[in-house]
MDTraj code that builds the backbone (N, CA, C; nanometers):
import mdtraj as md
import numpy as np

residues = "UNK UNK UNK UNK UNK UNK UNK UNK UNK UNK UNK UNK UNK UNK UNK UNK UNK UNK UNK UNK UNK UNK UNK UNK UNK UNK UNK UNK UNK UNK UNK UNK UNK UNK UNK UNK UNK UNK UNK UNK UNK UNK UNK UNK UNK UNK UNK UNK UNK UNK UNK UNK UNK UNK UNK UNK UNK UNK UNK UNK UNK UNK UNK UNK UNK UNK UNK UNK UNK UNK UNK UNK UNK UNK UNK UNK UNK UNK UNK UNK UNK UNK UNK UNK UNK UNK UNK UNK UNK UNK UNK UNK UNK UNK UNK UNK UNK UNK UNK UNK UNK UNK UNK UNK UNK UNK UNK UNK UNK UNK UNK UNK UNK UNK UNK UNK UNK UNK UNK UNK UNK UNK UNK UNK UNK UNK UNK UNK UNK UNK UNK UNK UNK UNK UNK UNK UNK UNK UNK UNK UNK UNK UNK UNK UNK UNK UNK UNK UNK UNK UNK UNK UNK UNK UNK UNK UNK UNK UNK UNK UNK UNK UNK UNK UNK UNK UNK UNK UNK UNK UNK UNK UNK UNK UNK UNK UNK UNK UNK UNK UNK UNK UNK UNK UNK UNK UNK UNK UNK UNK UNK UNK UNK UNK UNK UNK UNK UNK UNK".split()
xyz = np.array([
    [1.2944, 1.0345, 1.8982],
    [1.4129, 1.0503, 1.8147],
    [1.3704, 1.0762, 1.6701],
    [1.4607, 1.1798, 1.6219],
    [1.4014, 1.1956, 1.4502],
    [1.4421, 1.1180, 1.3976],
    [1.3750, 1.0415, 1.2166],
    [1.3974, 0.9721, 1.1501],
    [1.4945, 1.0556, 1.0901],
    [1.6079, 0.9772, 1.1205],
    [1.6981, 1.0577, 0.9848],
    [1.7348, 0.9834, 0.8745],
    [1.6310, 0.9060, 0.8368],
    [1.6106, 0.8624, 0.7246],
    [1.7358, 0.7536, 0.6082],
    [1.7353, 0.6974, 0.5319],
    [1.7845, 0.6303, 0.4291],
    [1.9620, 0.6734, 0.4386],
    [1.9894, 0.8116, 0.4406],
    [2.1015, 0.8597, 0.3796],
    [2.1664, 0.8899, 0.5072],
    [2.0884, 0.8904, 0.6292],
    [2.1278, 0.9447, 0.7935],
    [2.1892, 0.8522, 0.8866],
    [2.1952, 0.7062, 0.8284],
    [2.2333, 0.6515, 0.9366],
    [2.3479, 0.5459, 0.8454],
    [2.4489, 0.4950, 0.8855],
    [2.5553, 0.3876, 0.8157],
    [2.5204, 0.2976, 0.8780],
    [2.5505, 0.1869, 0.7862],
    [2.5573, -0.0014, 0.7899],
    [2.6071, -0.0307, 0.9654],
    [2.7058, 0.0054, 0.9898],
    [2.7588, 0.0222, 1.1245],
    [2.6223, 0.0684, 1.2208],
    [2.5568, 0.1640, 1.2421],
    [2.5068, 0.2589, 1.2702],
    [2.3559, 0.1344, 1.3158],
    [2.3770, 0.0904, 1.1677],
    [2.2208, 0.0141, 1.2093],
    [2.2523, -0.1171, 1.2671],
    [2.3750, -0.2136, 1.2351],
    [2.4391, -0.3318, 1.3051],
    [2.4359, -0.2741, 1.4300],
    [2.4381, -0.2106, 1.4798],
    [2.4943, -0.1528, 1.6496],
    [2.3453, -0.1819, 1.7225],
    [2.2561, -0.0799, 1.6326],
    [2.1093, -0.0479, 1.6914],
    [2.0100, -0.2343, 1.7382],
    [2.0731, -0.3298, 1.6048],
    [2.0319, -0.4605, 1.5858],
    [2.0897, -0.5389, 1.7047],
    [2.2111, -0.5165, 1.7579],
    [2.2710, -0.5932, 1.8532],
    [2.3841, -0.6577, 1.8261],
    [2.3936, -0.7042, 1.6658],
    [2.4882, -0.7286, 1.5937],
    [2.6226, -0.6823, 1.5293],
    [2.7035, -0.7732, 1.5045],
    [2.8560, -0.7419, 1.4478],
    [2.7957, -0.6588, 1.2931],
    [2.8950, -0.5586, 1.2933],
    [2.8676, -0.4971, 1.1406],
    [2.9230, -0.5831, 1.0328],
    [3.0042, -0.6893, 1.0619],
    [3.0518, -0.7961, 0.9881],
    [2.9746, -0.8886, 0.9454],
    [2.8903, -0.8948, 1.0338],
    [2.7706, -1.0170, 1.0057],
    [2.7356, -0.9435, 0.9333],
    [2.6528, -0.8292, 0.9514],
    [2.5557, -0.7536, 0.8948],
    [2.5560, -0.7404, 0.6972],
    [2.7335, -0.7247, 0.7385],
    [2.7741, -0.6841, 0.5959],
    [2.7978, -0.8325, 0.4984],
    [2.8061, -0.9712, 0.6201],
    [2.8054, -1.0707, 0.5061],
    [2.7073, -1.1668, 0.4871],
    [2.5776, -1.1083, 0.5580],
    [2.4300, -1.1613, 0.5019],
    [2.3929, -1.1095, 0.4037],
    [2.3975, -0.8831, 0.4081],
    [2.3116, -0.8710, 0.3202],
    [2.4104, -0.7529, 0.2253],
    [2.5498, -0.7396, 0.2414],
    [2.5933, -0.6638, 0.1463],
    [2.6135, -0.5367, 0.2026],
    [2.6303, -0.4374, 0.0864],
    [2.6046, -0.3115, 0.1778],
    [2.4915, -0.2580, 0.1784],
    [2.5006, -0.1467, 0.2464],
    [2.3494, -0.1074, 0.2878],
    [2.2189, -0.0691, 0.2225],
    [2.2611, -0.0577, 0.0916],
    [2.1323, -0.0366, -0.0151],
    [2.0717, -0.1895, -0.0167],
    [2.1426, -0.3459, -0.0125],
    [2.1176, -0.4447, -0.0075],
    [2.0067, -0.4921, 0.1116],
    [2.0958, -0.4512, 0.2196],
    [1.9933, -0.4717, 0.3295],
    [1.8523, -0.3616, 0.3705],
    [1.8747, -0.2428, 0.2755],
    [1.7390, -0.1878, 0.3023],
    [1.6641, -0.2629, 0.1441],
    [1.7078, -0.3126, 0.0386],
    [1.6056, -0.3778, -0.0124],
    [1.5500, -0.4963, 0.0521],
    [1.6471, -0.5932, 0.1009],
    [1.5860, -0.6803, 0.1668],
    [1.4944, -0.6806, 0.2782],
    [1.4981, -0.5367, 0.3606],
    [1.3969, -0.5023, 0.4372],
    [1.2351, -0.4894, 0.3844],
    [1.2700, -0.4181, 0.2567],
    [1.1749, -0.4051, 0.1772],
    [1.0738, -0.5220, 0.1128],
    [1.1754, -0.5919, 0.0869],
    [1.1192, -0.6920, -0.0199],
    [1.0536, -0.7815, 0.1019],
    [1.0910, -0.8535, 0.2353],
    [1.0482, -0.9448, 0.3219],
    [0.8714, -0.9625, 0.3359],
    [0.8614, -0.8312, 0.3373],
    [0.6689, -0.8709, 0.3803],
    [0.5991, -0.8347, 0.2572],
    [0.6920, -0.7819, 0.1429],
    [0.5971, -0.7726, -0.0037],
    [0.4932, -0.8969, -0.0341],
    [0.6086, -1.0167, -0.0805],
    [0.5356, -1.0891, -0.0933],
    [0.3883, -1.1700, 0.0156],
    [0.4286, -1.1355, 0.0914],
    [0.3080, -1.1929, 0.2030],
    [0.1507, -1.1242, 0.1559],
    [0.1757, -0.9419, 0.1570],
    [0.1228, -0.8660, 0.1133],
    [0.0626, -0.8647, -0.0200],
    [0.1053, -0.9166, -0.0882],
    [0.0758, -0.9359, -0.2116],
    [0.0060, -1.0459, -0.2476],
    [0.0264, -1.1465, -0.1662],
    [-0.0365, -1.2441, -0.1443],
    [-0.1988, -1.2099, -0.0785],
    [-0.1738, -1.1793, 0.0615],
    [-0.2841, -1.1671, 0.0749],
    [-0.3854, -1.0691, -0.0391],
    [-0.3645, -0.9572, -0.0357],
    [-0.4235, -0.8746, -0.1450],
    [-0.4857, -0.9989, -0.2538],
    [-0.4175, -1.0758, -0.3113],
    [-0.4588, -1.1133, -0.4515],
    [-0.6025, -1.2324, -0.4296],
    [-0.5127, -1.3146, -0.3083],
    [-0.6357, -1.3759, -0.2166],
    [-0.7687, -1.3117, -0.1704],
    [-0.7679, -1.1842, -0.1761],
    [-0.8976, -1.1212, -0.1306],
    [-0.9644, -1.0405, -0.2726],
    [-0.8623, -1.0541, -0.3745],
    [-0.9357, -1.0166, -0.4866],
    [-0.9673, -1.1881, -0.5577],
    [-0.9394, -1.2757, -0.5564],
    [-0.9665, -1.3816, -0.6074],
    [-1.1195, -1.4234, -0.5609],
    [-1.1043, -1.3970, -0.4238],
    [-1.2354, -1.4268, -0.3165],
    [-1.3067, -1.3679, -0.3536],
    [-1.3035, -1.2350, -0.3924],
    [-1.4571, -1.1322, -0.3522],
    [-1.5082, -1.1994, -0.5701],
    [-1.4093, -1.2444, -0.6440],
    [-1.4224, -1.2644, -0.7861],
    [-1.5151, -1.3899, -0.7698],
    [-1.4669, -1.4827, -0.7156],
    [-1.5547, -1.6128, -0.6979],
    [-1.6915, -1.6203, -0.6466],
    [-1.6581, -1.5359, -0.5506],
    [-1.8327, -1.5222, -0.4725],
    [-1.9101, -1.4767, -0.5790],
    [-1.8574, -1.3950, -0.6687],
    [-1.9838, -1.2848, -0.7715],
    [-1.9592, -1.3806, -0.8749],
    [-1.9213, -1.4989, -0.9076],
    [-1.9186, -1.5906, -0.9852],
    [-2.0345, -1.6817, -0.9536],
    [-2.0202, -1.7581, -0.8179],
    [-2.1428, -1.8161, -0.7493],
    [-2.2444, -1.7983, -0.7724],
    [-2.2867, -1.6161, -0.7350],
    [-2.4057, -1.5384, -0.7437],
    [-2.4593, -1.5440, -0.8881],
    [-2.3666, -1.5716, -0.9774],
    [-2.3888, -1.5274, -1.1190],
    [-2.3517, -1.4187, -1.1446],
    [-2.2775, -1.3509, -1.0817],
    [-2.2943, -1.2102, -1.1424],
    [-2.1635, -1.2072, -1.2081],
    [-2.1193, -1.0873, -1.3270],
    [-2.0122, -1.0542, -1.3974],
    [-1.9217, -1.0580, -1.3357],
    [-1.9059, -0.9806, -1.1962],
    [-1.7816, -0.9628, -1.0820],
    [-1.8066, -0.8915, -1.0244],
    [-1.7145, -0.8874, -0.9276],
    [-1.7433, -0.8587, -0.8013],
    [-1.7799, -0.6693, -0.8137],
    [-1.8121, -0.5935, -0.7424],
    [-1.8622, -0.4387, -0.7670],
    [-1.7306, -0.3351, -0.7310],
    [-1.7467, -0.2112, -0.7395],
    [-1.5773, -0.1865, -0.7836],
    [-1.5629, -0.1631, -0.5755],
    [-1.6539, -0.1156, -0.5410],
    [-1.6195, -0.1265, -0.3691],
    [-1.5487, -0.2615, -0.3288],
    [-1.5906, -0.4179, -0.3953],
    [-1.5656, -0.5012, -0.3469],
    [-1.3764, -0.4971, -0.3886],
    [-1.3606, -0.5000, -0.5455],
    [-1.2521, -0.4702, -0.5270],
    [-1.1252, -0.3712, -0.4672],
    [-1.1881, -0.2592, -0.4561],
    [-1.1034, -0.1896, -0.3798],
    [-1.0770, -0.2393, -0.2671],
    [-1.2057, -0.2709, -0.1891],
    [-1.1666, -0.3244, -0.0335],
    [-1.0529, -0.4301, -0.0487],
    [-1.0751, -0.5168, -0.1338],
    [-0.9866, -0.6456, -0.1451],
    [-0.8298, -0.5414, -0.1561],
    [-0.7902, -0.4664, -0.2230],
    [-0.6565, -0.4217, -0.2689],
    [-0.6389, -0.3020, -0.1227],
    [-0.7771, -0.2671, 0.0068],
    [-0.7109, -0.2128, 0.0515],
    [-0.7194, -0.2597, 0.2270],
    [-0.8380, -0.3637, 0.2676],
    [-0.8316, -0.4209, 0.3919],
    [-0.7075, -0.4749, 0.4421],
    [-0.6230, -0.6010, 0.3696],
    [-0.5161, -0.6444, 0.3865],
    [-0.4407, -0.5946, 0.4677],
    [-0.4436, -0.4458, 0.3974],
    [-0.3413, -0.3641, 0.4613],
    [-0.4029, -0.3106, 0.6122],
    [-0.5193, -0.3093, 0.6374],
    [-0.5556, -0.2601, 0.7558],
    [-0.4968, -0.3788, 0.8603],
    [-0.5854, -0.5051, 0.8530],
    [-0.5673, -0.6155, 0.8995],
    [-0.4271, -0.6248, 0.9357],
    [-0.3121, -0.5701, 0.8426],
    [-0.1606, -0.6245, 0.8764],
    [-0.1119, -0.5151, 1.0097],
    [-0.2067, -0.3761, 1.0121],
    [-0.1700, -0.2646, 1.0692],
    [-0.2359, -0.3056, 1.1775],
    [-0.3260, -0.3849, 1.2003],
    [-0.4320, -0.4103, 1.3186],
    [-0.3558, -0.5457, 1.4124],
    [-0.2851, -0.5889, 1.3644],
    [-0.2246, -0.7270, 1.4199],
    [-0.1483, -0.6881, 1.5356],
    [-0.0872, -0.5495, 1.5447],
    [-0.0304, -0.5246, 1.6744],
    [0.1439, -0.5351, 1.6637],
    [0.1588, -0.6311, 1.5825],
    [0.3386, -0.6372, 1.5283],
    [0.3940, -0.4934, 1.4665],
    [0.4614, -0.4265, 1.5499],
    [0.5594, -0.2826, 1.5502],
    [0.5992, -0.3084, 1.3841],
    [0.6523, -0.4482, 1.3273],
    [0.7512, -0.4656, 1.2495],
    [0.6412, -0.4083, 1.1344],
    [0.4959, -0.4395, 1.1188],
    [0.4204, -0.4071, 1.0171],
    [0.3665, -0.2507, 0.9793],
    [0.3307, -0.2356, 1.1406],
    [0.3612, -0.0421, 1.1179],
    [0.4687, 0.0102, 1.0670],
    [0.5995, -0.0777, 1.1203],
    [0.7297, 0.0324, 1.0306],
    [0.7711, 0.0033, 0.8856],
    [0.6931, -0.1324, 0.8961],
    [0.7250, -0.1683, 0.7346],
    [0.6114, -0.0743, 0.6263],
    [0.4913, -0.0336, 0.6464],
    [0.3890, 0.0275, 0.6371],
    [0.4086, 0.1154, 0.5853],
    [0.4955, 0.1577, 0.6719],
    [0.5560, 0.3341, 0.6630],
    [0.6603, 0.3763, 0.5965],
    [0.6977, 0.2419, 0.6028],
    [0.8279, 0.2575, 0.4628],
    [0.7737, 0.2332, 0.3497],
    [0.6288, 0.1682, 0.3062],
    [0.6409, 0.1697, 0.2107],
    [0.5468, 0.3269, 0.1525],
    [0.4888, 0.4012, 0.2321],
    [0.4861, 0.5078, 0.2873],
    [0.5963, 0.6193, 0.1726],
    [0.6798, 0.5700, 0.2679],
    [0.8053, 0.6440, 0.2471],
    [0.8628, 0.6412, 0.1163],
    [0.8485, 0.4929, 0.0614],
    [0.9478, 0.4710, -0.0901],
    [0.8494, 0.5201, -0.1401],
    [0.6766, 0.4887, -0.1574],
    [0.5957, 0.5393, -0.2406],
    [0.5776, 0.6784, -0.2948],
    [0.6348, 0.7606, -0.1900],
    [0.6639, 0.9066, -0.2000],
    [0.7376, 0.9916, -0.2657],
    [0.8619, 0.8645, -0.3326],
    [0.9778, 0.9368, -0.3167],
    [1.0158, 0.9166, -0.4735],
    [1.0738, 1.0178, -0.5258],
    [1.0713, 1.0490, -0.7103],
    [1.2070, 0.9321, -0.7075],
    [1.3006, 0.9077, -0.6280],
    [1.4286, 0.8234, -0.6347],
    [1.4245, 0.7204, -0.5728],
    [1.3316, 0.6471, -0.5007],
    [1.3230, 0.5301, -0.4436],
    [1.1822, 0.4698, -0.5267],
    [1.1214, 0.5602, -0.5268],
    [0.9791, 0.4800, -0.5856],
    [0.9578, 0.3756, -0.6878],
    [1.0502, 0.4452, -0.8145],
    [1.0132, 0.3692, -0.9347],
    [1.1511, 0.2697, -0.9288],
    [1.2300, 0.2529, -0.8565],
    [1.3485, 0.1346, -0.8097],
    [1.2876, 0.0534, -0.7436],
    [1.2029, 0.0546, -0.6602],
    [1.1851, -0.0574, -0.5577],
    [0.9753, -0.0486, -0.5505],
    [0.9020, 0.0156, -0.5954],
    [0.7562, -0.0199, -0.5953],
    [0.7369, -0.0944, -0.7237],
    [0.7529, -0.0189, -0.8342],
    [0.7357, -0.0835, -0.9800],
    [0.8082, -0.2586, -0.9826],
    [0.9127, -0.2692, -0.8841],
    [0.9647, -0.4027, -0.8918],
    [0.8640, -0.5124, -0.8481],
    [0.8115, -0.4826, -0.6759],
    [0.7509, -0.5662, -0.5965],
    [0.6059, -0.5648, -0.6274],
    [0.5434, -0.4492, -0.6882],
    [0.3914, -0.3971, -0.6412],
    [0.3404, -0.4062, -0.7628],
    [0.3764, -0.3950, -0.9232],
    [0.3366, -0.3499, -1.0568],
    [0.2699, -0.4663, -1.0714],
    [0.2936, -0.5701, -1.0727],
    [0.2480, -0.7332, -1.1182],
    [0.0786, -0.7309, -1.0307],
    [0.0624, -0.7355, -0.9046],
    [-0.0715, -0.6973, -0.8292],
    [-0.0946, -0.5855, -0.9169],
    [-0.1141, -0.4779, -0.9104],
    [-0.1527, -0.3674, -0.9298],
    [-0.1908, -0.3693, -1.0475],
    [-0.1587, -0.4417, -1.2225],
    [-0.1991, -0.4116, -1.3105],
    [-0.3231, -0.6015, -1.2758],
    [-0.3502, -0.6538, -1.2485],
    [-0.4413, -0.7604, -1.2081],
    [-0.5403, -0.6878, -1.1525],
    [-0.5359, -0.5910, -1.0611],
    [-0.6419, -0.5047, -0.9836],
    [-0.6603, -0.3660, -1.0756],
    [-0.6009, -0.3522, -1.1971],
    [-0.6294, -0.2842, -1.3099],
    [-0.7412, -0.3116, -1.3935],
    [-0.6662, -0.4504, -1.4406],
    [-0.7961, -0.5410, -1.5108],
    [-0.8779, -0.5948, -1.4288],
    [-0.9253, -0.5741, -1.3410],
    [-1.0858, -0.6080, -1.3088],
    [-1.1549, -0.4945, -1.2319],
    [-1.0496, -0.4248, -1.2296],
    [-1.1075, -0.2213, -1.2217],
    [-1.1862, -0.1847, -1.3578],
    [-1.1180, -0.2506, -1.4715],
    [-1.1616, -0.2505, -1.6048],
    [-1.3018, -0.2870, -1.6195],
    [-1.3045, -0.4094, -1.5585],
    [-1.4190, -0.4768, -1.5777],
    [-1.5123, -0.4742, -1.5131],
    [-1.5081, -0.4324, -1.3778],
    [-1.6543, -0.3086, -1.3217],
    [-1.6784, -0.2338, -1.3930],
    [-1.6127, -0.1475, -1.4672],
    [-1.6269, -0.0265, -1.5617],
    [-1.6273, -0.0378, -1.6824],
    [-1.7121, -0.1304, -1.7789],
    [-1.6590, -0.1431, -1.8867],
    [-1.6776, 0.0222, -1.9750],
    [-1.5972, 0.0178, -2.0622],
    [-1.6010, 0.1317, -2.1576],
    [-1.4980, 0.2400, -2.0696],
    [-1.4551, 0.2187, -1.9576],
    [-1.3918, 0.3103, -1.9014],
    [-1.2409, 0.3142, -1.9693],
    [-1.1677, 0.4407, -2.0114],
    [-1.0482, 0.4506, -2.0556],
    [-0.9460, 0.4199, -1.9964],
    [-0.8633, 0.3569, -2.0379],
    [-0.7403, 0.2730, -1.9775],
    [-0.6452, 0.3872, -1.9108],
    [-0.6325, 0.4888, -1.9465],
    [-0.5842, 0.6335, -1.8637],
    [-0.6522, 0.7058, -1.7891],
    [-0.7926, 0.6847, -1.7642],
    [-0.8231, 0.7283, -1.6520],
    [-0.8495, 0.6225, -1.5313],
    [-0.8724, 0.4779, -1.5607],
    [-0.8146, 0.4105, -1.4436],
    [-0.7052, 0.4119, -1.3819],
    [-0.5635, 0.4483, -1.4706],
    [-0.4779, 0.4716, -1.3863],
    [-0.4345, 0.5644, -1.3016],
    [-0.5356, 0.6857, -1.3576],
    [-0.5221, 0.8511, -1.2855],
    [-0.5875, 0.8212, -1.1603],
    [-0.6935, 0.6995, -1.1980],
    [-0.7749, 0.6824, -1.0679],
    [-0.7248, 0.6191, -0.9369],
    [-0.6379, 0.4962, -0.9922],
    [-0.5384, 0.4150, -0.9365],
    [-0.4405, 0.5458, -0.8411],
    [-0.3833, 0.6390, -0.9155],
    [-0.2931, 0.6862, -0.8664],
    [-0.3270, 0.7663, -0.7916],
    [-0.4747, 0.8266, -0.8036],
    [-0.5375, 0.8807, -0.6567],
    [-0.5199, 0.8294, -0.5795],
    [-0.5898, 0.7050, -0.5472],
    [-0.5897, 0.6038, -0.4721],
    [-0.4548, 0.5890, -0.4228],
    [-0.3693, 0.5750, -0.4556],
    [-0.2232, 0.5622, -0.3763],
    [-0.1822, 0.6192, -0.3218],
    [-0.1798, 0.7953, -0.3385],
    [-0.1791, 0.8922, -0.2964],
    [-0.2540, 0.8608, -0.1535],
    [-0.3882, 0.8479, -0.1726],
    [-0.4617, 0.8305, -0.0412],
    [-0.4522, 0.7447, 0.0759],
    [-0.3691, 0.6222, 0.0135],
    [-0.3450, 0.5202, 0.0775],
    [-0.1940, 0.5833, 0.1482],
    [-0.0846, 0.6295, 0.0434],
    [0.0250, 0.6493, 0.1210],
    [0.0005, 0.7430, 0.2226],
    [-0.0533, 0.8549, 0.1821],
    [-0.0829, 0.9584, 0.3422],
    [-0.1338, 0.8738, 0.4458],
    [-0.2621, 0.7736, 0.4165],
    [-0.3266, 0.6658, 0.5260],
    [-0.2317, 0.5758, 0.6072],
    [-0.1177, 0.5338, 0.5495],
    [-0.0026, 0.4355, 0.5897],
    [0.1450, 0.4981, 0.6761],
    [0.1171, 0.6297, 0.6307],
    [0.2311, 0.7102, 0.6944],
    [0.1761, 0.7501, 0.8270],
    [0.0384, 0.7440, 0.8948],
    [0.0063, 0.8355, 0.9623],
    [0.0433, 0.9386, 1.0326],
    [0.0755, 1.0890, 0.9518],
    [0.1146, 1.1919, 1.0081],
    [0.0317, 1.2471, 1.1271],
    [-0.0420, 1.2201, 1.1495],
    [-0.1611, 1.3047, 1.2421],
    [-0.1848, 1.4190, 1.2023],
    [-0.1899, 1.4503, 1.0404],
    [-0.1901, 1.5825, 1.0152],
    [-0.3924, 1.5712, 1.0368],
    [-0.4368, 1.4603, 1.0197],
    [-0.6120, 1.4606, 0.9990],
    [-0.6179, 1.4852, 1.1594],
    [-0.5885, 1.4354, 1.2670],
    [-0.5588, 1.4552, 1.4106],
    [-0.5704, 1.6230, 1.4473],
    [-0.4837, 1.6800, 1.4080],
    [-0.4601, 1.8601, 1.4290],
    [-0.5571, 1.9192, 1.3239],
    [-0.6004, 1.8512, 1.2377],
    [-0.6442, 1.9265, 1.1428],
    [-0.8644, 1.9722, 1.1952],
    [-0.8898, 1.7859, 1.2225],
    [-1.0049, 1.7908, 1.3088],
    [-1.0266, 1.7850, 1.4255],
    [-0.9385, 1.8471, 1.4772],
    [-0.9399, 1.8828, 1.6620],
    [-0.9363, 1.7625, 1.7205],
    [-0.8902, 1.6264, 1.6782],
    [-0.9319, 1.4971, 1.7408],
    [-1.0265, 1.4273, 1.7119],
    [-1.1411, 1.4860, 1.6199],
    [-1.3102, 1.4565, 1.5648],
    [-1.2596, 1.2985, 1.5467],
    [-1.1047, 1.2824, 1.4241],
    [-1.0362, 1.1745, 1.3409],
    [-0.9264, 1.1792, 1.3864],
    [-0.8542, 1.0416, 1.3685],
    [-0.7640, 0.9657, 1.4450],
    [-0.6930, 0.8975, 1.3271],
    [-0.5288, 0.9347, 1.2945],
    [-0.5006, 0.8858, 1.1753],
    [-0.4324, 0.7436, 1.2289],
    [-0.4823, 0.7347, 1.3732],
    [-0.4309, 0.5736, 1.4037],
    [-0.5512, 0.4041, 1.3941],
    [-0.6749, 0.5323, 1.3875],
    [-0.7955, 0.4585, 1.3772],
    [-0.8367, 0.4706, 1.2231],
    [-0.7682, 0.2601, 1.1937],
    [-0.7835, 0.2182, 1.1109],
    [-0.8620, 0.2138, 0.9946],
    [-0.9781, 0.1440, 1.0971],
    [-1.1116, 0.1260, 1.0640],
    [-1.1491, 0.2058, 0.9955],
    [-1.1591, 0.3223, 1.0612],
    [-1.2046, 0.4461, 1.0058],
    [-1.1836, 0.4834, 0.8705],
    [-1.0351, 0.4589, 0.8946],
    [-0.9233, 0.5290, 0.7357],
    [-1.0237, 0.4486, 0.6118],
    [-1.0107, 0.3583, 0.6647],
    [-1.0081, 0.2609, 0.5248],
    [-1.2119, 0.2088, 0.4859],
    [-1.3031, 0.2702, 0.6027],
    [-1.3949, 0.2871, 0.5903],
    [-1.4151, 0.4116, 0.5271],
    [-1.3867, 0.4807, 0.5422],
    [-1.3998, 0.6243, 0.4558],
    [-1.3209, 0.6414, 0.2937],
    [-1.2484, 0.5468, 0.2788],
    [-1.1314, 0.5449, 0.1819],
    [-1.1560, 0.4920, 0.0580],
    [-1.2619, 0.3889, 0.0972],
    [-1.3472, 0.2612, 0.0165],
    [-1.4421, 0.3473, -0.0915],
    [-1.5569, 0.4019, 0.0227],
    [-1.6542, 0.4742, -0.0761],
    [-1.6085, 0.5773, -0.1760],
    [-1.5557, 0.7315, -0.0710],
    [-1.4662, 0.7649, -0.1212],
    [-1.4232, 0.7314, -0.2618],
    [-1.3084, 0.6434, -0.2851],
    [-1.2081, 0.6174, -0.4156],
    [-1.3546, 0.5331, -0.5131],
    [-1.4063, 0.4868, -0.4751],
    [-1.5152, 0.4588, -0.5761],
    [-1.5575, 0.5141, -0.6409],
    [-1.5963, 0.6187, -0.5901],
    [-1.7002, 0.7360, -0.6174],
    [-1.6307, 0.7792, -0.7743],
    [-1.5281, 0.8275, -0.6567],
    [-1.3876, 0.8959, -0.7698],
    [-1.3950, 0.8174, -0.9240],
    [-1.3860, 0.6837, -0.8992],
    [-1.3570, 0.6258, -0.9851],
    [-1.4797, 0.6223, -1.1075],
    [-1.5990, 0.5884, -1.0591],
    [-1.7267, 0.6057, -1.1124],
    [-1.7090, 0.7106, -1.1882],
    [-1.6883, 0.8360, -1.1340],
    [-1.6977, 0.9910, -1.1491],
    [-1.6130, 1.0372, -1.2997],
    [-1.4772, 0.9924, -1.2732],
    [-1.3962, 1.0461, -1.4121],
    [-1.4414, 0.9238, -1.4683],
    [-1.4437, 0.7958, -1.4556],
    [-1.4403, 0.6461, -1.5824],
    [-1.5804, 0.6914, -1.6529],
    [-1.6850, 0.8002, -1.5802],
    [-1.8401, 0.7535, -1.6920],
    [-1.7907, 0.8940, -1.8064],
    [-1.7570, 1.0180, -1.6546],
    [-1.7871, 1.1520, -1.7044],
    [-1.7002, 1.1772, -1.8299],
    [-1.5841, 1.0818, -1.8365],
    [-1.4779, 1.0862, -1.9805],
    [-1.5024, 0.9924, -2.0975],
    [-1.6223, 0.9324, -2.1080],
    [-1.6309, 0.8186, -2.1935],
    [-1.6450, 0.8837, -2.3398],
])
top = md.Topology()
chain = top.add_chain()
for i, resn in enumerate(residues, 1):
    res = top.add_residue(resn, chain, resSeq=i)
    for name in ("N", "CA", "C"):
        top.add_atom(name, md.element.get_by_symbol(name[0]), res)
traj = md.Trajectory(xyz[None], top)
């Protein structure tokens, strides 16, 4: 069945699909812009959680060691395993939540309403210690770098199978592992690359 998306289906439409009265529906969460934020917002925080937990972790260990902090691979992984791990658990609800955020991340009219709300607070924390692998690096090209990175991640989270048709099967945009093994070095590199070559 096609997604017909945000604007394709009514409050009714989705109470029916749930099993539920559209009455209920409408006096838990409002109307329907309500209940697709609340869809939204439910596994942010979990997500966000974990993420910050795996950047706190990989910070402490390179504390232990003595060292300044953790290396910029360590942080990326921290801001991008989470998300594998939640996709690897096997729960349908985390692939479609995944993909929605997929979806809002994409989108010039949903994006900066509902990502900048849930996601900005993580994201400038994994700024500043992007900073601090890189010292001397310009505060505008970490974020150009950042926003690669999202880019890469949202195509990774949507999985179109466009990498599927594209390498005859070689890659598998359902195999995780892979994505986010290739995704790591990759966005590093990147990052290394414009933060020295613009100093």
């Amino acid at each position: 069945m096609q997604n017909p998306g945000y604007d394709g289906v009514t409050l009714r439409q989705i109470a029916r699909r749930a099993g539920v009265d559209v009455a209920l529906a409408s006096y838990h969460f409002g109307k329907k812009l309500d209940l697709f934020q609340a869809v939204f917002e439910r596994r942010a925080a979990f997500l966000n959680q974990a993420r910050r937990d795996a950047l706190h972790r990989c910070q402490a260990e390179a504390a232990e060691a003595g060292k300044a902090g953790p290396t910029l691979e360590q942080i990326i992984e921290a801001f991008l395993r989470p998300l594998e791990l939640a996709q690897e658990t096997g729960d349908t609800g985390w692939r479609h939540y995944l993909a929605l955020i997929a979806y809002i991340n994409n989108s010039p009219y949903w994006g900066p309403k509902m990502m900048s709300h849930l996601f900005d607070e993580l994201v400038q924390e994994f700024i500043a210690a992007l900073a601090k692998a890189l010292p001397g690096a310009r505060r505008e090209d970490l974020y150009w770098c950042y926003h690669n990175l999202s880019g890469a991640l949202t195509l990774t989270l949507a999985q179109t199978k466009r990498i599927d048709n594209l390498s005859g099967g070689l890659c598998r945009s359902a195999d995780l592992q892979a994505a986010y093994d290739h995704m790591i070095p990759f966005v590093a590199a990147g990052f290394r690359e414009v933060c020295a070559s613009r100093r």
